[in-house]
C-alpha positions as CSV (number, residue, x, y, z in Angstrom):
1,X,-34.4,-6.0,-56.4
2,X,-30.9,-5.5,-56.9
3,X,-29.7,-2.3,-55.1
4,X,-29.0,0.0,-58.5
5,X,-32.5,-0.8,-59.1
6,X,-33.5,0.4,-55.7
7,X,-32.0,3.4,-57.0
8,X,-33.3,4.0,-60.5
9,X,-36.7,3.9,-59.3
10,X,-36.9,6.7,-57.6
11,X,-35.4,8.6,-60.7
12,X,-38.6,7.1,-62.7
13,X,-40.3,8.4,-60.3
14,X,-39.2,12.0,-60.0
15,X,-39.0,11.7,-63.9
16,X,-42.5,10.8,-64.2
17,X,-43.9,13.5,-61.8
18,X,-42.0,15.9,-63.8
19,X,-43.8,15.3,-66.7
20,X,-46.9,16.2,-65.1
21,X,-46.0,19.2,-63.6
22,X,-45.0,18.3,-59.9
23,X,-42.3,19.2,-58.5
24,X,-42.6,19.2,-54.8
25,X,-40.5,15.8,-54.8
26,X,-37.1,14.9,-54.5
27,X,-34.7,12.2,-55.2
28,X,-32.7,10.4,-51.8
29,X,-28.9,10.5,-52.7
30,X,-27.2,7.8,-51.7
31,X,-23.4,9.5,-51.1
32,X,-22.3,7.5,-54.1
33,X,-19.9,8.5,-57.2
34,X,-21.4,6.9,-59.8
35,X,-23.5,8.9,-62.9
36,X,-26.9,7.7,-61.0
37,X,-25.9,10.0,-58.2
38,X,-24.8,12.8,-60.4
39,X,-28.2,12.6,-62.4
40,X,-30.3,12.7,-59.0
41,X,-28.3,15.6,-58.0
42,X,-28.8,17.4,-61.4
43,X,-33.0,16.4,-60.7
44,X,-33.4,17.5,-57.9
45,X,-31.4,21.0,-58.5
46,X,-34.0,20.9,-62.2
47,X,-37.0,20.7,-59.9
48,X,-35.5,23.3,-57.5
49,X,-35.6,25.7,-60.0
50,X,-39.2,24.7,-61.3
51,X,-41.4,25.1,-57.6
52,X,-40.1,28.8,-58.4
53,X,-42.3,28.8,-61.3
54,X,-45.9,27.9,-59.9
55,X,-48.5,30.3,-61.3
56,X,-45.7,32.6,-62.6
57,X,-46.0,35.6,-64.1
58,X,-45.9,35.5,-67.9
59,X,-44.0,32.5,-69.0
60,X,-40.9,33.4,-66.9
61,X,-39.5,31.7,-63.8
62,X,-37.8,34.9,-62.1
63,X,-35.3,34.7,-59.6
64,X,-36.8,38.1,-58.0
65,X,-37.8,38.6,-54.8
66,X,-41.3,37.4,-53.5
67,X,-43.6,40.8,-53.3
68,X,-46.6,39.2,-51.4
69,X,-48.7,36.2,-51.2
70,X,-52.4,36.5,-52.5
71,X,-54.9,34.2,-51.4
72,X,-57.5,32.5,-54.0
73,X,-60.2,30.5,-53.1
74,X,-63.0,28.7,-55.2
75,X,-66.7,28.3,-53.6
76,X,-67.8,25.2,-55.4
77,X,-71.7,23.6,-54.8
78,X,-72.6,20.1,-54.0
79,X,-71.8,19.0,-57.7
80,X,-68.4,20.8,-57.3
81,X,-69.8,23.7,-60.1
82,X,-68.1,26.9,-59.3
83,X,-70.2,29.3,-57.7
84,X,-67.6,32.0,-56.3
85,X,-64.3,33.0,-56.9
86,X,-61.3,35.2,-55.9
87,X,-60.8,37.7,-58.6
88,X,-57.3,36.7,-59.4
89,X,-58.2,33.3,-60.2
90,X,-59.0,34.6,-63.5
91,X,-55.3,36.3,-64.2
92,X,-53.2,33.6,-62.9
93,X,-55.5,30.9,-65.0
94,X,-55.6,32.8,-67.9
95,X,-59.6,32.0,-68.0
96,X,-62.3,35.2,-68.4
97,X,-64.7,35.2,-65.2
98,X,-67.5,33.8,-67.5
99,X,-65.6,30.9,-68.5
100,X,-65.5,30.0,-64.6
101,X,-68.5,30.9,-63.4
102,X,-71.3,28.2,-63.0
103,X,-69.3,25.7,-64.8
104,X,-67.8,22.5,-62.8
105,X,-64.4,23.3,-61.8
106,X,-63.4,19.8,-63.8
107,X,-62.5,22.0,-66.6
108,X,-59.7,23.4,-64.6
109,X,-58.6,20.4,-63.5
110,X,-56.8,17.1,-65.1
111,X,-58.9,14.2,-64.7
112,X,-57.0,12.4,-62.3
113,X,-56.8,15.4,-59.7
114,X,-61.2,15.9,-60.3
115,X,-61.3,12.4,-59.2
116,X,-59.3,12.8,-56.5
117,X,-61.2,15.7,-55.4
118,X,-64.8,13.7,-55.8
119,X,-63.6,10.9,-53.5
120,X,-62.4,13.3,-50.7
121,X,-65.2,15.5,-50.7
122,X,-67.7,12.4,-50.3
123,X,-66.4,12.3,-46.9
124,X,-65.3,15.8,-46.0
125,X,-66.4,17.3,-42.4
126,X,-65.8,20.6,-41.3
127,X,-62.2,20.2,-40.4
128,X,-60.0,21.8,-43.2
129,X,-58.0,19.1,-45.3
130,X,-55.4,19.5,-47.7
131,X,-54.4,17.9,-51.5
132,X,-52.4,18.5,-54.4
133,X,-54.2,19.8,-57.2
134,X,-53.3,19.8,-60.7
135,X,-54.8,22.7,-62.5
136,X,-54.9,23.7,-66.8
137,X,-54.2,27.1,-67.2
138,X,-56.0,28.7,-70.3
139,X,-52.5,28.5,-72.2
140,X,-52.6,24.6,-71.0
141,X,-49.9,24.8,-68.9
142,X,-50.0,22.0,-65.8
143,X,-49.3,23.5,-62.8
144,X,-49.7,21.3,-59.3
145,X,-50.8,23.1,-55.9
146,X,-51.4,22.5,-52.4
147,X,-55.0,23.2,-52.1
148,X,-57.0,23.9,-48.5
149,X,-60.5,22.1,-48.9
150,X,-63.5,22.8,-45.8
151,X,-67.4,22.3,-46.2
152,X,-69.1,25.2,-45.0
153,X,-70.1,25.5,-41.7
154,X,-74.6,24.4,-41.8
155,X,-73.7,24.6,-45.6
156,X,-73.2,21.6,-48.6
157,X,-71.2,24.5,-50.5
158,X,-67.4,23.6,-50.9
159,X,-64.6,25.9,-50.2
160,X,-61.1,25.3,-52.1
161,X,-58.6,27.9,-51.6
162,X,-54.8,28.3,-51.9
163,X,-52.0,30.9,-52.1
164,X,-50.6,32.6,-55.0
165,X,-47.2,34.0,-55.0
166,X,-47.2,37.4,-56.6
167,X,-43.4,38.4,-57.8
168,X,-42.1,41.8,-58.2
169,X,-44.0,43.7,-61.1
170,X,-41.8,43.7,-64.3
171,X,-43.6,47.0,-65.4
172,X,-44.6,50.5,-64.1
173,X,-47.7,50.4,-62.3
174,X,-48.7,53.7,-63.0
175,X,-49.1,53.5,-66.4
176,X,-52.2,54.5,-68.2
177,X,-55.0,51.9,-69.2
178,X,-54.2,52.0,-72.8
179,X,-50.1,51.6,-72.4
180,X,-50.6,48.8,-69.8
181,X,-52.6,47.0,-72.1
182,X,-49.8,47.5,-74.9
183,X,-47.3,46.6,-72.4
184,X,-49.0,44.1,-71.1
185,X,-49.0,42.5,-75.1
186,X,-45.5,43.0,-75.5
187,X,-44.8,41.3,-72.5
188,X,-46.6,38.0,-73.2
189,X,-44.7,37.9,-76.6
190,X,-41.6,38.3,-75.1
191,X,-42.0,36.2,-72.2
192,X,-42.2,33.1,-73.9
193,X,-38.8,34.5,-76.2
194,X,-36.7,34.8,-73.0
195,X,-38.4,31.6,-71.4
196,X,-37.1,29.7,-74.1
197,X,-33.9,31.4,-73.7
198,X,-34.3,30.8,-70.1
199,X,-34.2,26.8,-70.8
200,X,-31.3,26.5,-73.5
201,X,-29.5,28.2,-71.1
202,X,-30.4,26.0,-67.8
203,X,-30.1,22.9,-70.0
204,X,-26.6,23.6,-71.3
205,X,-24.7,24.9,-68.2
206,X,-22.0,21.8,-69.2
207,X,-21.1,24.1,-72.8
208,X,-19.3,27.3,-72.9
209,X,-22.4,29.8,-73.9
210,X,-22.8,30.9,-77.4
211,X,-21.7,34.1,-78.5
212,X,-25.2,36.4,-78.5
213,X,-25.2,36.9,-82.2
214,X,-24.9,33.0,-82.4
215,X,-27.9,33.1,-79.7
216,X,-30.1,35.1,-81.9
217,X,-29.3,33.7,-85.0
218,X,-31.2,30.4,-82.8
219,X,-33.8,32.0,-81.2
220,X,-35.2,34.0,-84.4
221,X,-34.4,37.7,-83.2
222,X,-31.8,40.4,-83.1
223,X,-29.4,40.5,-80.9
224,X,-31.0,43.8,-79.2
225,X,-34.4,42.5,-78.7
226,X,-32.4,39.2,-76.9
227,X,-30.2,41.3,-74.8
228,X,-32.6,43.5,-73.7
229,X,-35.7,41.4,-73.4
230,X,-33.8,38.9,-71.1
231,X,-32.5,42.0,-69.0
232,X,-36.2,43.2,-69.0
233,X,-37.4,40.3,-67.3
234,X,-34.3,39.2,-65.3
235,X,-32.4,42.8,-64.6
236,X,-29.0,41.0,-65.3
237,X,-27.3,40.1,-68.3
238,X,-27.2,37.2,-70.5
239,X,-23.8,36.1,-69.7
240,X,-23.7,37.0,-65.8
241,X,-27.1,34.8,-65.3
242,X,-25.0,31.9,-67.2
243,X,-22.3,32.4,-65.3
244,X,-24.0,32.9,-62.1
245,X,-26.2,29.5,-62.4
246,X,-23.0,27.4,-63.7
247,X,-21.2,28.3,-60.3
248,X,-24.5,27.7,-58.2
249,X,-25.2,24.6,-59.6
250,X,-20.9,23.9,-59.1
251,X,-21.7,24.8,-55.3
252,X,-24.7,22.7,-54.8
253,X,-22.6,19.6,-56.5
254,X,-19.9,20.1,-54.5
255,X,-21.6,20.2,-51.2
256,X,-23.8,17.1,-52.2
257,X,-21.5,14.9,-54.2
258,X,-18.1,13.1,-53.8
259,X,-17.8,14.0,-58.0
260,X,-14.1,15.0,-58.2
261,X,-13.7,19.1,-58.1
262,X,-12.4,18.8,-61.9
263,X,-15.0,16.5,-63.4
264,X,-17.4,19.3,-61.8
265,X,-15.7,22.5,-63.3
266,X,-16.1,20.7,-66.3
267,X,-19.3,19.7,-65.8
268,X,-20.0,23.6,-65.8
269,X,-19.1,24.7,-68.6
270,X,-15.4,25.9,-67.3
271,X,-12.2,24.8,-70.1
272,X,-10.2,24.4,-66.9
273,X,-9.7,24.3,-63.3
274,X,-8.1,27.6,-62.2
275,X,-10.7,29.4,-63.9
276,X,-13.4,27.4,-62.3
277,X,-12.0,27.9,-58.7
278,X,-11.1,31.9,-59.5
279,X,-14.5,32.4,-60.5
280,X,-16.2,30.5,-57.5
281,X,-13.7,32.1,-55.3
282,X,-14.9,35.6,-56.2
283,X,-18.5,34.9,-56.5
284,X,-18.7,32.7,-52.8
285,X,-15.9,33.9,-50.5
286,X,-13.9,30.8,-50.5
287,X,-12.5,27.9,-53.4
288,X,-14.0,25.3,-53.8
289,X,-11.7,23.1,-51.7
290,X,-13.0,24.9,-48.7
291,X,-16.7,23.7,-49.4
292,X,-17.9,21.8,-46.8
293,X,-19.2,18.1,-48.3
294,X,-22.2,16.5,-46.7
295,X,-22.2,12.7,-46.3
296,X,-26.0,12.2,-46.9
297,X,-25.3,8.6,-45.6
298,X,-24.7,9.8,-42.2
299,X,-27.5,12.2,-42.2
């Protein structure tokens, strides 16, 4: 195998578990200036941005401060049926109680992962041991986990359990049944509005942003609902959050590639250099000459 190959198959790879929903790998640069090591760079920045996303709120992945960690565990039987559960199981799967209860937890699970699962609690002790999972939510989302798994101490019951990463709220807490529920509704709606927003947006960082009129026009709303649904959920503007992932993606390219500083301000979306290093010099501190470049080959 030729040493390009070498090189490619790791991007299949990445590729491939993006599809299915894991992105807990990354892709070994090689400290080349080619386009293979601009597309590993712009891979593993993509799956960065994703492990933000597991078991999200809504559809949105938020750039907000964590608020806590909850922990969720399954209590399963000898045939893995579900016998017990955390009660937040049920929000962050989407799935009513009833749906869960005294069903086999295959039905939460893609069929590679239940297999997995099968063969490793034939030989499971009472030491803890640890897997990735891949879970179906309700809305058949695919969303990969690291997953604790213990028999019971004089027991045959199973118990799986992991953590959940609970963001900051994107609504008052205090509100009264009936307007959470309408919020709530609202919400959902409007989540999966700004997620797709969400992804034009990280896909095109190369092209200038279109004007939000433009953006609506796309998207199938007014430009009010746009602008204030994305501040809603991201408590920034449109343009700022463009302009704020351009230059983070520009620092993270700098620092990892030998790409030449122009071919990266074009790259993000910036018409021409001065601009580009203004900007990153008022958003960082320091231009982008003064970015220090890691040789990943000597690493």
């Amino acid at each position: 195998m030729s040493f390009k190959q070498e090189r490619i198959v790791p991007i299949y790879k990445m590729l491939f578990e993006m599809a299915r929903g894991n992105f807990n790998t990354s892709i070994p640069l090689a400290a080349i200036n080619d386009e293979l090591e601009t597309l590993a760079v712009l891979l593993n920045m993509v799956a960065e941005e994703m492990r933000e996303s597991i078991f999200h709120e809504g559809y949105v992945s938020t750039h907000h401060e964590n608020k806590e960690v909850n922990h969720i565990a399954f209590i399963l039987d000898k045939r893995l049926f579900i016998k017990s559960f955390t009660a937040e199981i049920s929000f962050c799967s989407g799935f009513e109680g009833s749906r869960l209860l005294g069903n086999s937890i295959e039905g939460i699970l893609i069929g590679s992962s239940f297999k997995k699962l099968e063969k490793v609690i034939q030989e499971l002790s009472d030491t803890p041991t640890s897997m990735l999972l891949d879970f179906i939510t309700k809305e058949q989302m695919l969303v990969t986990v690291n997953c604790s798994i213990v028999r019971l101490i004089d027991q045959e019951d199973i118990l799986l359990q992991f953590n959940r990463i609970i963001r900051q709220q994107p609504y008052d807490p205090e509100v009264n049944t009936k307007g959470q529920h309408s919020i709530t509704k609202i919400m959902k709606a409007d989540a999966i509005l700004i997620q797709k927003l969400y992804d034009y947006i990280m896909a095109h960082l190369e092209e200038p942003l279109p004007s939000i009129k433009e953006l609506s026009r796309q998207f199938g709303t007014n430009e009010y609902k746009l602008k204030s649904g994305f501040r809603y959920f991201f408590k920034t503007s449109i343009y700022q959050f463009y302009n704020e992932e351009r230059l983070k993606r520009a620092f993270f390219m700098i620092e990892h590639t030998q790409i030449p500083l122009k071919n990266i301000s074009v790259m993000n979306g910036f018409n021409n250099y001065p601009n580009f290093s203004k900007a990153f010099k008022k958003r960082f501190g320091i231009s982008p000459f003064e970015v220090v470049r890691v040789d990943d080959g000597n690493l």
